[in-house]
C-alpha positions in Angstrom: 0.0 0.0 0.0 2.8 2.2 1.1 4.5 1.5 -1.9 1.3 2.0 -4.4 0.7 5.9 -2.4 4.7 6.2 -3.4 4.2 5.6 -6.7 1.1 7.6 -7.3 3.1 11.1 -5.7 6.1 10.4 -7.9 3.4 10.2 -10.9 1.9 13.3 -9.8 4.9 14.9 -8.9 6.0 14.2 -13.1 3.0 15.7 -14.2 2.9 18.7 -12.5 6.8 19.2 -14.0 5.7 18.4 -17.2 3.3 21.0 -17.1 5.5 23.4 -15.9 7.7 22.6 -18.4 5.0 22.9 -20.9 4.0 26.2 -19.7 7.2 27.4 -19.7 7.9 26.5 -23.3 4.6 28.0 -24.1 5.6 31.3 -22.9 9.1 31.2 -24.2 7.5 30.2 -27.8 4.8 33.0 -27.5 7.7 35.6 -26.4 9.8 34.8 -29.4 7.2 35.2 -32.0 6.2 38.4 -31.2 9.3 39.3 -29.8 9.2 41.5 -27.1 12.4 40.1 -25.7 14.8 42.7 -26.6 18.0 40.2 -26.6 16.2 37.7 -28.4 15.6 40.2 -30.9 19.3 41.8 -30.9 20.6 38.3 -31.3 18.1 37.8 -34.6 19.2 40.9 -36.1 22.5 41.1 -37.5 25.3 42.5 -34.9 26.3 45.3 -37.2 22.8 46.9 -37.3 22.1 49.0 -34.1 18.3 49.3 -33.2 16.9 52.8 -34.4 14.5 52.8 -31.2 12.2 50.3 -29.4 8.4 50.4 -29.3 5.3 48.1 -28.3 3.7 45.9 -31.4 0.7 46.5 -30.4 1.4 50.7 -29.9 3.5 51.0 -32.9 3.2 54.8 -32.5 4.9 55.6 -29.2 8.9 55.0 -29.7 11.1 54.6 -26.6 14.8 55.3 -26.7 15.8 51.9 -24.8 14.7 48.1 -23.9 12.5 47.3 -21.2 9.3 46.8 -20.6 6.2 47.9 -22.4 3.8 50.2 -20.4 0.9 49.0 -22.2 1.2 45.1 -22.4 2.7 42.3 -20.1 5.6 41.9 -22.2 9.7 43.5 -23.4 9.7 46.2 -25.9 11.2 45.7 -29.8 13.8 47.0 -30.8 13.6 48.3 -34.7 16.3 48.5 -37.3 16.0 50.4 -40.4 15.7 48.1 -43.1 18.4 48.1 -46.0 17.0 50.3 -49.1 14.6 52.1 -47.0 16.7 55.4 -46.3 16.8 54.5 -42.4 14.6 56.2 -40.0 12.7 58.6 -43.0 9.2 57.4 -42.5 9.4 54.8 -45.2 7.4 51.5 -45.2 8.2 48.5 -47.0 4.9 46.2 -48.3 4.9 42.6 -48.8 3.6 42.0 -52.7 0.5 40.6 -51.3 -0.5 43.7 -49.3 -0.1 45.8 -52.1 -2.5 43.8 -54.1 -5.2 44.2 -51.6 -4.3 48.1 -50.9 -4.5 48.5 -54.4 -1.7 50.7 -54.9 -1.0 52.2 -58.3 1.7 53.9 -59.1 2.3 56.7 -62.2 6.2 58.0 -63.7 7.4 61.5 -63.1 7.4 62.6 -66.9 8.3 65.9 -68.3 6.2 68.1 -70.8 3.7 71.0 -71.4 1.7 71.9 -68.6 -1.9 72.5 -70.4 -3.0 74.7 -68.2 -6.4 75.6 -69.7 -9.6 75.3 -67.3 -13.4 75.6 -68.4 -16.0 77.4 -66.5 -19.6 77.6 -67.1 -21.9 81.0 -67.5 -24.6 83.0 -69.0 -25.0 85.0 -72.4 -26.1 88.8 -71.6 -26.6 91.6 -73.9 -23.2 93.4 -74.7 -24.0 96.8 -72.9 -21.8 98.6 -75.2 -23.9 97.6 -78.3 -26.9 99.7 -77.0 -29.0 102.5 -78.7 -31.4 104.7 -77.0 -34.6 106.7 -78.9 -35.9 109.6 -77.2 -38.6 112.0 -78.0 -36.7 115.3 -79.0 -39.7 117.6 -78.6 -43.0 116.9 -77.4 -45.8 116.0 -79.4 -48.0 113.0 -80.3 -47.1 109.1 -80.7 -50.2 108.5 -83.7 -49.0 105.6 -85.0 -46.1 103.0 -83.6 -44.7 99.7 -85.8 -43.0 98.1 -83.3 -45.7 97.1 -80.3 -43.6 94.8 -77.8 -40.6 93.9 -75.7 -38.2 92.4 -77.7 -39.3 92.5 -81.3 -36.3 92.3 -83.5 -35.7 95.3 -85.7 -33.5 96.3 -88.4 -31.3 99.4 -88.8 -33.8 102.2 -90.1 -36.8 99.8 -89.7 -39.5 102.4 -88.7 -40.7 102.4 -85.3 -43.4 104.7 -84.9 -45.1 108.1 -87.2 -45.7 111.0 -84.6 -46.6 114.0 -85.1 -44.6 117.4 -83.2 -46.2 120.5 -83.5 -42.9 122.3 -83.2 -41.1 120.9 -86.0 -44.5 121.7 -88.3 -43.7 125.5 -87.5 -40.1 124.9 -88.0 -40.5 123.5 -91.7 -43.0 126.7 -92.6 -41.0 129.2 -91.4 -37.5 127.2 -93.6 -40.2 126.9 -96.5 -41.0 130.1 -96.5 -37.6 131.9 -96.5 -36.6 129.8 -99.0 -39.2 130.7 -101.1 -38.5 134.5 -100.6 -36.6 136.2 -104.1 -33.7 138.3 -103.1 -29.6 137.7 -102.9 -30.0 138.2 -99.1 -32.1 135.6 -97.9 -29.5 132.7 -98.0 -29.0 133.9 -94.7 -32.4 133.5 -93.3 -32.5 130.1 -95.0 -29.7 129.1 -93.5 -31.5 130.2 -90.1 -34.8 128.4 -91.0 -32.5 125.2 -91.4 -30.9 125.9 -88.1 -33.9 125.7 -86.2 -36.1 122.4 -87.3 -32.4 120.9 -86.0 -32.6 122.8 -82.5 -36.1 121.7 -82.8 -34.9 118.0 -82.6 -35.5 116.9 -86.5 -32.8 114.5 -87.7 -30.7 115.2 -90.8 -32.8 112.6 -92.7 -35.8 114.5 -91.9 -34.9 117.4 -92.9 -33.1 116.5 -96.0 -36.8 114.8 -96.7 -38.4 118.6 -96.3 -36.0 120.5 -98.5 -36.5 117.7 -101.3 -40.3 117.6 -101.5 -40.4 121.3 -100.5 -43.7 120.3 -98.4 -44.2 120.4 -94.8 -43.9 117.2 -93.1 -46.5 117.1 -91.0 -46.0 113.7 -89.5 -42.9 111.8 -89.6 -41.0 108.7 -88.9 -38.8 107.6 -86.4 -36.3 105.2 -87.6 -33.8 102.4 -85.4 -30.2 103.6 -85.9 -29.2 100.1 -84.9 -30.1 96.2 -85.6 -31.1 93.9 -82.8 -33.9 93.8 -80.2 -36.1 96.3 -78.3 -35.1 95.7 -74.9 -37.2 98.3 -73.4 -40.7 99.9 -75.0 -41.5 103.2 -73.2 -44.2 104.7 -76.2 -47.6 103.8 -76.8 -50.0 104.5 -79.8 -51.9 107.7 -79.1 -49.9 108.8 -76.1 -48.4 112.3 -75.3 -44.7 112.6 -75.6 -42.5 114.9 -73.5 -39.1 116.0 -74.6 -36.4 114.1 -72.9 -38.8 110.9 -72.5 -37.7 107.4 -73.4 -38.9 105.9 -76.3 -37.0 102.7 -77.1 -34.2 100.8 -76.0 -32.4 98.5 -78.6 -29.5 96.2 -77.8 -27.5 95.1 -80.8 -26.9 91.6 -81.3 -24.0 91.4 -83.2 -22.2 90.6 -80.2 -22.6 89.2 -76.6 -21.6 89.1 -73.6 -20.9 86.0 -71.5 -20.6 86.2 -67.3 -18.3 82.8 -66.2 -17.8 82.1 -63.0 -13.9 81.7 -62.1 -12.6 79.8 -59.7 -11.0 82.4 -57.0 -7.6 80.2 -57.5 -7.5 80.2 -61.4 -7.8 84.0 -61.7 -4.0 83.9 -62.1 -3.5 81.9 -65.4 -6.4 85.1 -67.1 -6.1 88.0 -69.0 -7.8 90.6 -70.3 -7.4 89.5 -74.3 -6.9 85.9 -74.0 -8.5 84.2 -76.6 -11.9 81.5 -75.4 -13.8 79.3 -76.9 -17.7 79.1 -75.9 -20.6 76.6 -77.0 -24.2 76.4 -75.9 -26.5 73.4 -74.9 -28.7 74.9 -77.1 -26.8 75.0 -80.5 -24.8 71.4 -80.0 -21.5 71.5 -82.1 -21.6 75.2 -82.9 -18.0 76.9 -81.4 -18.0 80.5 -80.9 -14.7 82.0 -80.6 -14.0 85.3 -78.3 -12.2 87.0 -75.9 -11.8 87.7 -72.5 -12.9 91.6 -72.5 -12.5 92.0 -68.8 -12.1 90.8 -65.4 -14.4 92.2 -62.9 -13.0 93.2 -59.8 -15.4 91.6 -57.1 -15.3 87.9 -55.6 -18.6 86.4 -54.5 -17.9 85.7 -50.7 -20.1 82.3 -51.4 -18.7 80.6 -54.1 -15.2 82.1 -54.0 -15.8 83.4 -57.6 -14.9 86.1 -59.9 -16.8 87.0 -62.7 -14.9 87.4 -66.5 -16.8 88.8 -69.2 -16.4 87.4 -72.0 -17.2 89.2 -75.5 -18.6 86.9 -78.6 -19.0 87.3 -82.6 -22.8 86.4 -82.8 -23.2 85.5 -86.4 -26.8 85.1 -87.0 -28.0 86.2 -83.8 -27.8 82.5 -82.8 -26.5 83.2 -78.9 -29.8 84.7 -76.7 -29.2 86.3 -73.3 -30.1 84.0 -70.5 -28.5 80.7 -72.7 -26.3 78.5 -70.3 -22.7 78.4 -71.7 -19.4 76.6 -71.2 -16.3 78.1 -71.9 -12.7 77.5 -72.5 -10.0 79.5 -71.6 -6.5 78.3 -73.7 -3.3 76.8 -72.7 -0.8 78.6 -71.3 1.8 78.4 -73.4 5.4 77.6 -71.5 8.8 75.4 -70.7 8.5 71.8 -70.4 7.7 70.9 -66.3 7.8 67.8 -64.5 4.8 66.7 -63.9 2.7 64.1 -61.8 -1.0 63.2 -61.8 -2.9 65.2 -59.5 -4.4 62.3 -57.5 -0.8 61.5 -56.0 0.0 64.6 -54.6 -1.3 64.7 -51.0 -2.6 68.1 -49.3 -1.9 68.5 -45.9 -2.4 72.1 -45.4 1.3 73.3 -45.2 3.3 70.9 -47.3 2.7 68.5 -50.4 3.8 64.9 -50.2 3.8 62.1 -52.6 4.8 59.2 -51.8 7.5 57.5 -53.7 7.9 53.9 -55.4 11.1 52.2 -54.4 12.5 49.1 -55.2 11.6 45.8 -53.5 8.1 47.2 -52.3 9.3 50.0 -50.3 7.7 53.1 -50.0 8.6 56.5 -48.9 7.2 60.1 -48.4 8.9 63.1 -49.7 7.9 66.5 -49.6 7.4 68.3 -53.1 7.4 72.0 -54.0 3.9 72.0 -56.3 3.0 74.7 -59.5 0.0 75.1 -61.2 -2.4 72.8 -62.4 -4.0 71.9 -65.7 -5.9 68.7 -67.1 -5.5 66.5 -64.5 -1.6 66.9 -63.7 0.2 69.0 -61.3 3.9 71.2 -61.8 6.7 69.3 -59.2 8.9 72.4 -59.1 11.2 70.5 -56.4 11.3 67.3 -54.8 11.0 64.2 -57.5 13.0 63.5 -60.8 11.9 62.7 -64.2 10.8 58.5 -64.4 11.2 58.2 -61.0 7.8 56.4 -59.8 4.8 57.9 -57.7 1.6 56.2 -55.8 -1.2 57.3 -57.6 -3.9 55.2 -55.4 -4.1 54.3 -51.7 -1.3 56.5 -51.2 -3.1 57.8 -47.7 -3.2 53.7 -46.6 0.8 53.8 -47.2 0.9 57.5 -45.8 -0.8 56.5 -42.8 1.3 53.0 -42.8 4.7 54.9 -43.1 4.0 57.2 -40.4 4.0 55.0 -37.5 7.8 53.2 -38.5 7.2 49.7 -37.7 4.1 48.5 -38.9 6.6 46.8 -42.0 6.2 43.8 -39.7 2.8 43.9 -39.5 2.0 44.3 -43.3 5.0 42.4 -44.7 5.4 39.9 -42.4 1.4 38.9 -41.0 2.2 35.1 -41.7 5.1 34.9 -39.4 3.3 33.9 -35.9 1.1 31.8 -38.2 0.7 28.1 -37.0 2.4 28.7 -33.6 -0.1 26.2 -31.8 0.3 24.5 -28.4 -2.0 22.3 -26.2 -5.2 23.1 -28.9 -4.0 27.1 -29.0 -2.9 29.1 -32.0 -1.1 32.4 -31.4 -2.4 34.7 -34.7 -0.6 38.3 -33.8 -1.3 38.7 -30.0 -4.7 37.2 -30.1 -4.8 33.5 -29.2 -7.8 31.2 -30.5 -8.7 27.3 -30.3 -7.2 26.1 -33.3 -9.9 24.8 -35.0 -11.7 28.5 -34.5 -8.3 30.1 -36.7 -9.8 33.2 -38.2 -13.1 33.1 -36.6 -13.0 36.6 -34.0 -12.6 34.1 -30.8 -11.1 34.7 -27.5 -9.8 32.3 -24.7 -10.1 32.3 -21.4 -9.8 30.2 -18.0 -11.8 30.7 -15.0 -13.9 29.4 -12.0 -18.5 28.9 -12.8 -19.6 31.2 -10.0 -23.7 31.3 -11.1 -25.3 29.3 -13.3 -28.5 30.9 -15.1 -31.3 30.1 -17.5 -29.5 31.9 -20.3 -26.1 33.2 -18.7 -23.1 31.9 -16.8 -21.3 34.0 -14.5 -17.2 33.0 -14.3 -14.3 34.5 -12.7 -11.7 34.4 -15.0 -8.4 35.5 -15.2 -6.2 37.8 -18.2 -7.4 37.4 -21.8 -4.9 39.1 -23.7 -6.5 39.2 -26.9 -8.8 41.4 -25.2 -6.9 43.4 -23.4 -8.8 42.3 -19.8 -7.7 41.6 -16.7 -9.2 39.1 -14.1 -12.8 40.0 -13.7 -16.0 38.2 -12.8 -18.7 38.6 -15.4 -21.7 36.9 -16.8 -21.6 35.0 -20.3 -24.5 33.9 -22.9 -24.6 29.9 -22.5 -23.2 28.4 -25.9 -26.2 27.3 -28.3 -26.0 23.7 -27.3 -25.9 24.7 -23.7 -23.7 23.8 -20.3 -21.9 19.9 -20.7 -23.1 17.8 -18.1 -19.9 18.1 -16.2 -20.5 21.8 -15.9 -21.1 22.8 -12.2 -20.7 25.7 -9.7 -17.4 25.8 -8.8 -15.9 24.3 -11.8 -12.4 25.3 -13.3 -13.5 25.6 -16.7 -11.5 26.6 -20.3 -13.8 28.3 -22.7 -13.8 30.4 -25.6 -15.9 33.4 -26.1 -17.3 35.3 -29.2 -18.8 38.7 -29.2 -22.5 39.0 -30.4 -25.5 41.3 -30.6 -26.2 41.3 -27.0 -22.7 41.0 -25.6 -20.7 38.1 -25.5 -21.2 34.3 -26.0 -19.5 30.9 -25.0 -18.9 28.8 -27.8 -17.2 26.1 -25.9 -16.7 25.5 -22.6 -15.0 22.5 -20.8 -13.6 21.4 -17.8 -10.0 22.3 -16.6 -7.6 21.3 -14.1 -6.2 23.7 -12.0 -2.4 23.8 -11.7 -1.3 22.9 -8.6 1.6 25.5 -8.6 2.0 28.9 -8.8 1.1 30.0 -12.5 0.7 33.7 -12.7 0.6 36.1 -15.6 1.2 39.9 -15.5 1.2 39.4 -11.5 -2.0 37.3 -11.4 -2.5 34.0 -10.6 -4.3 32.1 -13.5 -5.8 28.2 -13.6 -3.7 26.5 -16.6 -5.9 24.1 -18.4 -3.8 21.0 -18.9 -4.8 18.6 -22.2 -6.6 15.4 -21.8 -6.8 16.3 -18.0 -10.5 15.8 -16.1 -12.3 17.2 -13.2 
């Protein structure tokens, strides 16, 4: 008997070794593949390369200046090297083929050529202002008879208009008519006096040309349009009473017309006044009308950042109406060759440019570029890239954002090195650990003690789950969907694994675990250890 009970201590006795052992190895294995050992690492890199800085994997972004360990996690900091080809500690980021596929980055060549720095903008045809003819009523009288009855009737030059009659100019034609008629060398003098007065009297030259040929008096007569176009504004009526000095028509010439663009605030630099545009019309598809920039007004709209160019336009045909929607096209500029880059991969920060640049062997790296003007899609690099060198045209903010926290080469090019690190049914994937056949399901592990068993929930206290980022706690649990194994009780060391769901989270398995009979502790806590093949 004695010697069976001596036997069975001495068996125990090996198996709780062997688990320490196993532990042990565990921890050493985990250690290493994320190595946050600092001499592990120094004796993995090569002994020429001194580390830039140390940092925590899983804060990449805060960099400390020597080895220890990490404020954030139960574990030694990293050293970092700078990788061969990358420039050293410049913000570059190297990406494994694969990454880069997924990202997908695109990259364009530096080339050098001739900026085209034309632009379009959009606007409205108006009347040219500067075409415009005003008829007014040079004495007053009477409107008896008017040809042209409405707003914007087209009229021709010296189309009539309207037949009044002025009781002034009557008098003045008698009174010419009569000196002239008067015999005697001296009355060239009053005739020329007679003449002088039907023009103070507000007849035109034509008119009174048309009274000295028929030698009768005119007692109604015709006003003419001195221009072509449209009646813009129609101040006489048939029958009405005209005062000297009062409006009759307005007429705005069509010859030519104006067009109002809106300009960009920041492209008021590449126009002039005299540059020649090119304007067409929704209305008349395919029809060019060629022009000029006539002036720039001085005014920017406060809500659209805008200034307004007036543009002037032949209008053969009268085809262009004020009030058409227009889109217009200022020309090149013409100039030296430039490098030049696609727009899309220079990135705006607010006071520098960056691209970022295409190296060899999937590296990357940002450089700050002096930029120029713009034009068709491309953008002047005045300083800062050379011609075919290579540029990220897409997802360049991904490797931006990549490069800037300096160690995350590890992450993207190197994801499948703690891969398959399993032990006792556990697979280390980063710093998250998972039941191996869960592998890239979103799983955690834990180990704990059943405090309350419910209808629907299961209250444990467990210890750490790193994955999470928890310490030991107590909490409650969803029961898995096949509910509790029949060897689940109160007071049960149990191993499960738990998945997060829509109303918190859920056991998916749950089973019983030994409790190590020796001191196991993790980040100062004491932890169960679930041992394989071991029962309650």
């Amino acid at each position: 008997m004695n010697s069976n009970k001596k036997i069975t201590l001495a068996l125990t006795a090996v198996v709780i070794a062997l688990a320490g052992v196993g532990y042990g190895a565990y921890q050493l294995g985990a250690r290493q593949g994320v190595q946050p050992d600092g001499k592990a690492a120094a004796m993995a890199a090569p002994a020429a390369k001194k580390p830039l800085y140390w940092h925590d994997p899983m804060v990449p972004g805060q960099r400390f200046d020597k080895p220890g360990k990490s404020p954030f996690m139960d574990m030694q900091l990293v050293p970092v090297y700078a990788q061969e080809g990358s420039g050293g500690d410049d913000g570059g980021v190297s990406i494994s083929p694969r990454v880069e596929q997924n990202l997908g980055v695109r990259t364009a060549t530096v080339t050098r050529g001739k900026l085209a720095s034309g632009f379009s903008a959009v606007g409205n045809v108006a009347f040219n202002d500067r075409d415009v003819a005003m008829v007014q009523a040079r004495s007053g009288g009477f409107v008896e008879r008017l040809y042209a009855r409405a707003p914007l009737d087209p009229v021709k030059k010296g189309q009539a208009l309207a037949e009044v009659y002025v009781p002034d100019w009557v008098a003045a034609q008698e009174e010419y008519l009569a000196a002239r008629s008067m015999a005697g060398s001296d009355t060239a003098g009053l005739v020329d006096g007679a003449r002088q007065r039907m023009r103070l009297a507000g007849m035109s030259e034509g008119q009174i040309h048309g009274v000295e040929s028929s030698g009768k008096v005119q007692a109604r007569l015709t006003i003419t349009s001195p221009i072509s176009g449209v009646i813009a504004e129609l101040g006489a009526r048939e029958g009405m009473t005209m005062a000297m000095g009062a409006p009759l028509f307005r007429i705005n010439g069509l010859s030519t017309v104006w067009v109002n663009a809106e300009v960009p605030e920041n492209m008021l630099g590449q126009l002039r006044p005299g540059d020649a545009v090119e304007a067409q019309a929704q209305a008349l598809p395919g029809s060019v009308f060629k022009g000029k920039v006539s002036a720039i007004l001085p005014e920017i709209n406060p809500t659209t950042r805008t200034a307004t160019a007036r543009i002037e336009l032949a209008n053969p045909g009268g085809q262009l109406l004020p009030g058409m929607f227009a889109s217009v096209t200022f020309g090149a500029e013409r100039g030296a060759d430039v490098l030049q880059v696609p727009s899309e991969a220079v990135i705006q920060t607010g006071t520098r440019s960056v691209v970022m640049l295409a190296q060899a062997g999937g590296k990357f790296k940002p450089v700050d570029v002096e930029t120029g003007s713009e034009g068709n899609g491309f953008t002047e690099i005045r300083k800062g890239l050379n011609e075919g060198q290579q540029v990220v045209t897409s997802a360049q903010f991904l490797v931006d954002s990549e490069a800037s926290l300096k160690g995350t080469e590890t992450r993207m090019g190197g994801m499948d090195k703690m891969d398959g690190m399993q032990m006792d049914g556990m697979q280390m994937d980063g710093m998250k650990m998972k039941p191996a056949e869960q592998a890239g399901v979103a799983s955690h592990h834990g180990v704990g003690k059943v405090e309350q068993i419910g209808k629907e929930n299961i209250t444990i206290s467990h210890g750490p789950i790193a994955s999470l980022q928890w310490g030991p706690m107590t909490m409650g649990f969803k029961l898995p969907p096949t509910g509790l194994p029949a060897n689940i009780k109160l007071g049960t060391q149990v191993a499960f694994d738990i998945r997060k769901g829509e109303g918190g989270f859920q056991i998916i398995t749950i089973a019983p675990a030994k409790e190590m009979p020796m001191d196991m502790s993790m980040g100062g806590m004491k932890m169960p250890m679930a041992m394989p093949g071991a029962s309650k």
